[in-house]
C-alpha positions as CSV (number, residue, x, y, z in Angstrom):
1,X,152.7,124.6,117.2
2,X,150.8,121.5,115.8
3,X,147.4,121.0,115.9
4,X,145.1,118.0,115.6
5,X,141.9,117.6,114.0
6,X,140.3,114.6,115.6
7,X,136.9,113.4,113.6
8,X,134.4,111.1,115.1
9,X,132.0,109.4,112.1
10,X,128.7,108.6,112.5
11,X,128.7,104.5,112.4
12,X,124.9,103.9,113.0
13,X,124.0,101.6,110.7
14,X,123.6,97.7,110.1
15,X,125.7,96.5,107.2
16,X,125.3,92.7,105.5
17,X,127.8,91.1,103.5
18,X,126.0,89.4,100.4
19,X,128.5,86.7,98.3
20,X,127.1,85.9,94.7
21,X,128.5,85.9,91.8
22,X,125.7,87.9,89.8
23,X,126.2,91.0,88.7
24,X,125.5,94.0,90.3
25,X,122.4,94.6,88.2
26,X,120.5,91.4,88.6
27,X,121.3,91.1,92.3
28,X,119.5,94.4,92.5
29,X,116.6,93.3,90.4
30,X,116.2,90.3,92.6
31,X,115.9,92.0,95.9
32,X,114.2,94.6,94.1
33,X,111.6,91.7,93.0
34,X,112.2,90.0,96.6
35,X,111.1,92.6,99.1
36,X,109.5,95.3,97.3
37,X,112.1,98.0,96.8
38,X,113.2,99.9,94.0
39,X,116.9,99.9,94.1
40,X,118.1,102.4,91.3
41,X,121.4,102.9,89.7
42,X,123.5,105.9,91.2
43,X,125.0,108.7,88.8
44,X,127.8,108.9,90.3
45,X,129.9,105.5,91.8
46,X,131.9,105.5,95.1
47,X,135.1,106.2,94.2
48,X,138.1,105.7,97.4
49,X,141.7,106.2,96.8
50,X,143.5,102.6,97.5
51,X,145.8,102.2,100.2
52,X,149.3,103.1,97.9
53,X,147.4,106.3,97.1
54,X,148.3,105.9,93.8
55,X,145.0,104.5,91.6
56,X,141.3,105.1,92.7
57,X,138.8,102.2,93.1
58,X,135.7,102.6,91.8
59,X,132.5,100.6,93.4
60,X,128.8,100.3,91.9
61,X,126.0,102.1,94.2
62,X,122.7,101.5,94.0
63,X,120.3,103.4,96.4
64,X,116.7,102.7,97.9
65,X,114.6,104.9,100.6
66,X,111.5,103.3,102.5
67,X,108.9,106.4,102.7
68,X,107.0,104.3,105.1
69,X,109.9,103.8,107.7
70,X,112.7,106.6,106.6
71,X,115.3,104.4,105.9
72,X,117.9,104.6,103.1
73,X,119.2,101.4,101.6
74,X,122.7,101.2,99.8
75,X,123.8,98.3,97.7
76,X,127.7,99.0,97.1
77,X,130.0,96.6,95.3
78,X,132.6,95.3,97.7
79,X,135.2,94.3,94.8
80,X,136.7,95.7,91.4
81,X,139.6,95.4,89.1
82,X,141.9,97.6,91.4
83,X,140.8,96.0,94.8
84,X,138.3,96.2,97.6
85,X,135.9,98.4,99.5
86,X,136.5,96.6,102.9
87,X,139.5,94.4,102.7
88,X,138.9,92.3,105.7
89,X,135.7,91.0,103.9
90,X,137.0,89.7,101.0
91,X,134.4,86.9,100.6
92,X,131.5,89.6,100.0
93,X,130.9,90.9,96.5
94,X,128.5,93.6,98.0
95,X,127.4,95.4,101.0
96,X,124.1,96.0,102.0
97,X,123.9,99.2,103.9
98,X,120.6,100.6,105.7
99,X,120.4,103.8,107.6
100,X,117.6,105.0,109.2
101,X,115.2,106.1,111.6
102,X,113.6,102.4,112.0
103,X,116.2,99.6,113.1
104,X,116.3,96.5,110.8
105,X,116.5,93.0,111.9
106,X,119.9,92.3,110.8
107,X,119.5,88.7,110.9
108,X,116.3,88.0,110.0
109,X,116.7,90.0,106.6
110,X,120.3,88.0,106.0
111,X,117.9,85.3,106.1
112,X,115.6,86.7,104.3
113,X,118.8,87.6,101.5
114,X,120.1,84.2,101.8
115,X,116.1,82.8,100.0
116,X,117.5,84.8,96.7
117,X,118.4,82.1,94.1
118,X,122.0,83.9,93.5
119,X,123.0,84.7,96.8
120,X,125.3,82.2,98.3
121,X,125.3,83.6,101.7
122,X,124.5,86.9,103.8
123,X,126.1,87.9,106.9
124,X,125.6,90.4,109.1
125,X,128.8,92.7,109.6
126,X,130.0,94.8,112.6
127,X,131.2,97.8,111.5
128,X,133.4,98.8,114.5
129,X,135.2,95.4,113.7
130,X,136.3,97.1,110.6
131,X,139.4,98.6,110.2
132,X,138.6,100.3,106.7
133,X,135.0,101.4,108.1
134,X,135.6,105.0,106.8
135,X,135.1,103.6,103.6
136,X,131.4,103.1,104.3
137,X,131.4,107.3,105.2
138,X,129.8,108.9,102.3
């Protein structure tokens, strides 16, 4: 007998696509500077497996929580040496990801990104479109 173990993740969150080619460092800084937050430098990076299974791919996490409106932000690096986070977004260098208890404007603060002298664009991403969206699980 075979048996199955069917998982359902949680996908409730708004993800942006940021493109700019400044490091992950100084694009933190600047929204740091922008909006108010204090993004800080994980311990430990996100680290996947790549699709051949064979070399991991490691990815930059910053992390930010809003006291005032329980929300958790998450600046992750999209690309690296060995490949990307989400595949199918190629064009992103980073991912903007915010939980929470208070929805975020999506659009407006992709606008709001986009007023950042290095970003090039923002975008806001549906995450169900995703085929590697179990990436963003952590």
């Amino acid at each position: 007998m075979k048996y199955t173990l069917l998982e359902e993740y949680d996908y409730d969150f708004t993800l942006i696509g940021i493109s700019c080619h400044a490091k992950d460092y100084r694009i933190c800084w600047s929204i740091n500077q922008r909006f108010g937050y204090d993004f800080e430098k994980q311990e430990h990076d996100l680290e996947m497996l790549n699709d051949n299974k064979a070399e991991t791919s490691v990815h930059s996490l910053y992390a930010y929580y809003d006291d005032d409106n329980h929300n958790e932000f998450f600046l992750i690096s999209n690309r690296n040496s060995n490949g990307y986070l989400i595949p199918e977004q190629r064009h992103a260098d980073y991912m903007l990801m915010v939980k929470g208890a208070v929805s975020v404007d999506a659009k407006l603060l992709s606008n709001e990104l986009k007023e950042i002298d290095t970003v090039l664009t923002a975008f806001q991403i549906n995450v169900m479109d995703l085929k590697s969206r179990k990436n963003l699980i952590f």
